[in-house]
LUMKE-293055 format. One line per 4 residues: number of its first residue (from 1); for each residue x, y, z of C-alpha. Coordinates in steps of 0.5 Angstrom, whole numbers. Example, Ala and Ser with C-alpha at 12.3 -4.5 7.8 and 13.67 -1.06 7.14 Angstrom:
1	25,-9,16 ~ 27,-2,14;
//
This chain:
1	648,424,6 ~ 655,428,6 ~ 659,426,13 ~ 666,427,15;
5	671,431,11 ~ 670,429,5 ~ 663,432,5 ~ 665,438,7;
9	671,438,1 ~ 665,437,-3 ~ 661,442,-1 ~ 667,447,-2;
13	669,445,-10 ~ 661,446,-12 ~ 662,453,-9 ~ 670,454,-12;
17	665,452,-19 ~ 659,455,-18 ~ 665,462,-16 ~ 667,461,-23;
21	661,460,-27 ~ 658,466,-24 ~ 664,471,-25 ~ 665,467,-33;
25	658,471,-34 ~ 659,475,-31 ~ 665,478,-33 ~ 671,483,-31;
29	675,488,-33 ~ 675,488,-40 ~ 673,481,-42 ~ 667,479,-46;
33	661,479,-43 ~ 655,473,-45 ~ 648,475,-48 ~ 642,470,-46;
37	636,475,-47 ~ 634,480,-52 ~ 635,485,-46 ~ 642,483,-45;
41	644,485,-52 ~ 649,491,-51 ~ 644,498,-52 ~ 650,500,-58;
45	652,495,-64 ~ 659,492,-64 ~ 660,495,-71 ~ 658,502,-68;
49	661,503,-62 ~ 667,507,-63 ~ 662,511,-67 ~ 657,513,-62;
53	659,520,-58 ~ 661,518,-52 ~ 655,523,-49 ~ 649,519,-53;
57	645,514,-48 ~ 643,510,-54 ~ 637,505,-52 ~ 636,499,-52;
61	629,500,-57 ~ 627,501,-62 ~ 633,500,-66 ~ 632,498,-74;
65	636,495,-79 ~ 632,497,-86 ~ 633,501,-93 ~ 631,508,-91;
69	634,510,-98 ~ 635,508,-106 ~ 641,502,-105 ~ 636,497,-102;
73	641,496,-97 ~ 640,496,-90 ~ 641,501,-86 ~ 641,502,-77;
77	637,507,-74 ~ 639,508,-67 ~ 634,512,-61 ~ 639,515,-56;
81	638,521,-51 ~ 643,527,-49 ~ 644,533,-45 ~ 642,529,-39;
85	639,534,-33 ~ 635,533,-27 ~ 630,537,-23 ~ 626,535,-16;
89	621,531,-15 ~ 615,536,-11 ~ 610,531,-8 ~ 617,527,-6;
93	618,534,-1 ~ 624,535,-7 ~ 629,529,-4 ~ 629,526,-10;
97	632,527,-17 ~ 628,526,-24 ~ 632,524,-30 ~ 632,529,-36;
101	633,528,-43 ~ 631,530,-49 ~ 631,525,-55 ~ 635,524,-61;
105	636,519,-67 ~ 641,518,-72 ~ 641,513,-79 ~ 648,509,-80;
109	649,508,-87 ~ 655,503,-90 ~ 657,506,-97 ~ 662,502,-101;
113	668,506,-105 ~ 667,513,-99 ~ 675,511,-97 ~ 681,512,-102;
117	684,505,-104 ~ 691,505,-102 ~ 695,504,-107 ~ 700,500,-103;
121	694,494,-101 ~ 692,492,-108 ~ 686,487,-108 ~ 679,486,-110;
125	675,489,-104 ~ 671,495,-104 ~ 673,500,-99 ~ 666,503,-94;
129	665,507,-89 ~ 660,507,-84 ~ 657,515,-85 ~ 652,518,-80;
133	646,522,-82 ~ 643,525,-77 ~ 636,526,-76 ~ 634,531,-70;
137	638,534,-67 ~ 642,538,-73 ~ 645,543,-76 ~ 645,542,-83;
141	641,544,-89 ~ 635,548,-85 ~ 635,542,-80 ~ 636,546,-74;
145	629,544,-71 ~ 630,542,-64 ~ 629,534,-61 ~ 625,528,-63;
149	622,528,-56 ~ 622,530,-48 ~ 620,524,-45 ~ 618,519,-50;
153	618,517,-58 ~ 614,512,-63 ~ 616,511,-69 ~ 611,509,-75;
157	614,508,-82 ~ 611,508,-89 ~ 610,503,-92 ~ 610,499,-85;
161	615,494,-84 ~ 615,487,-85 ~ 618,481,-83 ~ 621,475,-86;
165	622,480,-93 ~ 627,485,-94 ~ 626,491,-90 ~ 625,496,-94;
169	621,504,-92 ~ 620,511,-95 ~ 619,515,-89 ~ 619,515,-83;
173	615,519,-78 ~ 617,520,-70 ~ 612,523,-66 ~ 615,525,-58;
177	612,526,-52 ~ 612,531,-46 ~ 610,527,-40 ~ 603,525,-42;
181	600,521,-47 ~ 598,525,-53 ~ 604,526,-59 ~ 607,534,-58;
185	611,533,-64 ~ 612,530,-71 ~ 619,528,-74 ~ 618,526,-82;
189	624,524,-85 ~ 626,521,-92 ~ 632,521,-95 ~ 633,526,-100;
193	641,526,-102 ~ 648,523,-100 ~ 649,531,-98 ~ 643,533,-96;
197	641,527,-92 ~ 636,525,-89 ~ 630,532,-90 ~ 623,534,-87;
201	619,538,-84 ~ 618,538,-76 ~ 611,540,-72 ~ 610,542,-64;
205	604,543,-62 ~ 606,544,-54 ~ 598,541,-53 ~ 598,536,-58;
209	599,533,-65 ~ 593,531,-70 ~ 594,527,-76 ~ 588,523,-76;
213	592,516,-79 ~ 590,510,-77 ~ 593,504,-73 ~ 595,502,-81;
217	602,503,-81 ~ 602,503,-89 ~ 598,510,-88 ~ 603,516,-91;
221	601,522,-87 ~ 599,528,-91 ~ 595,532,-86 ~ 598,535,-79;
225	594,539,-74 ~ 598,543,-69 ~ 594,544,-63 ~ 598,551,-58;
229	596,552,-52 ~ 593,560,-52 ~ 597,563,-45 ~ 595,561,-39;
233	588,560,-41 ~ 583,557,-37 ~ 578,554,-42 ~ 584,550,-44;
237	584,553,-52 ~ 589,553,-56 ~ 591,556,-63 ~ 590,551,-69;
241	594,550,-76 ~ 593,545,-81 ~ 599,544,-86 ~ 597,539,-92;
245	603,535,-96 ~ 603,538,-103 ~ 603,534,-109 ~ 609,532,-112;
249	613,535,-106 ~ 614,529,-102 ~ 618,533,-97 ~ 613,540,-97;
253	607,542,-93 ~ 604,548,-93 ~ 599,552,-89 ~ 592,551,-90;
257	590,558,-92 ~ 584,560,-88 ~ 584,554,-83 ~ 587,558,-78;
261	583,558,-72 ~ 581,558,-64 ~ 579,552,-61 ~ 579,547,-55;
265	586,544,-54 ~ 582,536,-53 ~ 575,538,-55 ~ 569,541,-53;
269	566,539,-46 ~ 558,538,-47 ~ 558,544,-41 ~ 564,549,-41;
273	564,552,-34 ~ 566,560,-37 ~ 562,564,-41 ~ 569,564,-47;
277	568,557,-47 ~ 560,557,-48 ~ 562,561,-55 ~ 567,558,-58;
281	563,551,-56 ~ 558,554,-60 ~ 563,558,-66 ~ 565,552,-67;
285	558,547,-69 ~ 557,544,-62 ~ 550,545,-61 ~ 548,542,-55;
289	550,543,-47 ~ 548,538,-41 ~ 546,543,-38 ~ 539,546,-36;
293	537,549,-41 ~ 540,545,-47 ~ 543,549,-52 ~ 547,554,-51;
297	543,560,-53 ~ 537,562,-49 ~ 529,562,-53 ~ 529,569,-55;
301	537,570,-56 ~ 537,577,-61 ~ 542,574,-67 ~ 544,577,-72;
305	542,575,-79 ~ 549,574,-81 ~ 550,568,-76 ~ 546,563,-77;
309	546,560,-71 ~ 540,556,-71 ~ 540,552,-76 ~ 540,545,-74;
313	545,543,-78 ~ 552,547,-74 ~ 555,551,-78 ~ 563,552,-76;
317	567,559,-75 ~ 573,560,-75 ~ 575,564,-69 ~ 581,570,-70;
321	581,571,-63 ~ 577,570,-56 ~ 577,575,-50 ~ 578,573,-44;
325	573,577,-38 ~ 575,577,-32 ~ 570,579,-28 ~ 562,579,-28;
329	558,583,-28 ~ 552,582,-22 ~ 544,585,-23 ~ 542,589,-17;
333	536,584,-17 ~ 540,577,-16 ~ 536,574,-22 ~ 528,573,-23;
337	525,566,-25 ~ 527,564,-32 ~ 521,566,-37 ~ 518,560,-43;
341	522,566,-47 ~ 529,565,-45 ~ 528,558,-44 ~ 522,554,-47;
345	518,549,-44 ~ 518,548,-37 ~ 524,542,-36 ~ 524,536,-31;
349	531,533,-29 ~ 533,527,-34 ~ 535,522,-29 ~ 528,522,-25;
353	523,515,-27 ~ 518,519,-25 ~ 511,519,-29 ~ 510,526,-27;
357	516,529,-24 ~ 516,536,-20 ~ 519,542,-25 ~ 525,545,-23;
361	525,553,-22 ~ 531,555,-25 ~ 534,563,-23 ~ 535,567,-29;
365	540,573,-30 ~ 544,573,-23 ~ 550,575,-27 ~ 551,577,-33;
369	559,577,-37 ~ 560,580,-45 ~ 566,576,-49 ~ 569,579,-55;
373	571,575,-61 ~ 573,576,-68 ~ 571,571,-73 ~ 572,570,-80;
377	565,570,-84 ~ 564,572,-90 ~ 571,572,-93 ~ 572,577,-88;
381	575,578,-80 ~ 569,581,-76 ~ 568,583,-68 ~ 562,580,-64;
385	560,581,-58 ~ 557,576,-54 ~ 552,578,-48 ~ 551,571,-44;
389	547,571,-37 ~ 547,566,-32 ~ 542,561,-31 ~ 542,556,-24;
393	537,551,-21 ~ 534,552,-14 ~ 537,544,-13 ~ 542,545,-8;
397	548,541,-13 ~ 547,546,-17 ~ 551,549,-22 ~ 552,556,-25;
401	551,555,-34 ~ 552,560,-39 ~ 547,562,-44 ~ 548,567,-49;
405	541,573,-49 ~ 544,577,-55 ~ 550,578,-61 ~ 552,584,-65;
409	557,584,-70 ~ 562,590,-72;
//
């Protein structure tokens, strides 16, 4: 144990040196700082630092260094964010301020013989440059698109890379967030020209993206589906466009003619709460509801012979365009007892373990609402005009379901 001055001289040089190893990695001013860990890397490279827009937040990840292009020579994709904003935080009461950025990407190419040689330093070294070849946002070359993402981007090549090879890729897809978990927009790049640079398409669904790929990174994507949300629609449906590569294009997709359609932005739920939902769920092949009765028209439901709609295999229509009824219209009579005509047999609840179970007593026609669609059938656009009822139990956790009594086409 340290006693007397000389302990106390001790203790003072190990914190004098504890002092300037601390500042050593620390680092001051404009001297070096040391890198332990992945995380303490620098967010730019050396090389590129004096390259980056001052504007740039560059993230950490992910940064990549493949060939993107046909020199088999590596190039640096870097992610960054820029026009910073801010906007309060409600359910914090508005004290606090979010950070904002949308998402952008750019690809450092070294390119050999870019710089003029000078005449007055001869020697046998090749003059490059390190040129930036913007991905989103850009100007240049109908790349006028818009951002990579609001609040997150992943990013998948084709093929997929691998490690402990030479890196080498042909496409590169960017799917950006919007806050929630569900892509809303689609980037794919491929190198076209040392002038045109980096070209392809751009899809936003403000709902979500489909692509229908795999967790196969090796997987091209030649099927993009754009989900939009109809304007403040209650049933959460959206317009829905299919685009497909063409062949030998590898840069073109076009619109599937006559895939356009209306349809629920994350599916069909097994019991749509308002009567538009009902109809399109049925439009577009969902057959059965998990309500009482199940199916999602009535037993004696007048039909139109050209809408199949009792054929046990779900025939899918595409819907030009939905209504959207505000109101109900009430019976004078409130509703009467469902007959075995609207509903079929009598029906017992599901849940119940009983031999015998009590029948419930379902109330019929308390409300009744019109929807109008129109649909392309037969080649041609088409109104209908859907007549739905209500039906609801005597059980007091009732809920009200919609069953379609009668359509007519115009």
């Amino acid at each position: 144990m340290l006693k007397g001055r000389g302990g106390v001289l001790f203790v003072l040089i190990i914190i004098v040196l504890a002092v300037i190893v601390f500042i050593l990695l620390r680092g001051g001013g404009d001297g070096f700082r040391l890198f332990g860990t992945t995380a303490d890397m620098p967010a730019i490279p050396l090389d590129l630092q004096p390259l980056v827009p001052t504007g740039w937040d560059v993230q950490r990840a992910p940064q990549v260094a493949c060939s993107f292009d046909t020199d088999e020579e590596p190039e640096r994709l870097l992610i960054y964010r820029y026009n910073p904003t801010s906007v309060r935080q409600i359910p914090a009461g508005g004290k606090e301020e979010l950070p904002f950025a949308p998402f952008g990407a750019v690809i450092y190419d070294t390119q050999a013989d870019t710089l003029q040689p000078q005449p007055e330093s001869p020697g046998p070294y090749r003059p490059s440059n390190l040129v930036p070849y913007k991905l989103l946002p850009d100007y240049y070359a109908g790349k006028g698109q818009g951002y990579l993402g609001e609040t997150g981007v992943e990013i998948r090549y084709s093929p997929g890379l691998k490690e402990g090879a030479g890196c080498k890729t042909d496409e590169i897809y960017i799917f950006g967030y919007s806050g929630g978990d569900l892509p809303t927009r689609l980037s794919i790049f491929r190198w076209a020209s040392p002038t045109a640079g980096y070209q392809g398409p751009h899809f936003v669904g403000d709902a979500r993206i489909d692509v229908g790929l795999n967790s196969d990174d090796n997987t091209s994507i030649d099927r993009v589906i754009t989900y939009n949300r109809l304007r403040n629609h209650r049933s959460l449906l959206c317009e829905v466009a299919e685009h497909v590569r063409e062949i030998g294009t590898p840069l073109l997709f076009s619109p599937v003619t006559g895939a356009e359609t209306v349809d629920f932005c994350f599916g069909a739920p097994a019991e749509p709460v308002y009567p538009e939902g009902v109809v399109v769920a049925l439009l577009r092949g969902k057959k059965e509801g998990n309500g009482l009765p199940a199916g999602y028209l009535l037993e004696n439901a007048v039909l139109p012979p050209e809408l199949d709609l009792r054929n046990s295999d779900p025939q899918v229509f595409n819907i030009v365009s939905v209504g959207n009824p505000s109101s109900v219209e009430h019976n004078p009579g409130l509703g009467k007892p469902c007959t075995p005509q609207q509903v079929g047999e009598a029906l017992s609840p599901a849940s119940t373990t009983s031999a015998t179970p009590a029948t419930w007593k379902l109330w019929c026609s308390r409300e009744r609402v019109s929807v109008t669609t129109r649909i392309l059938l037969n080649g041609s656009v088409r109104e209908a005009t859907w007549t739905l009822t209500s039906i609801i139990s005597d059980r007091p956790n009732s809920d009200l379901i919609w069953r379609i009594e009668a359509v007519e086409l115009s």
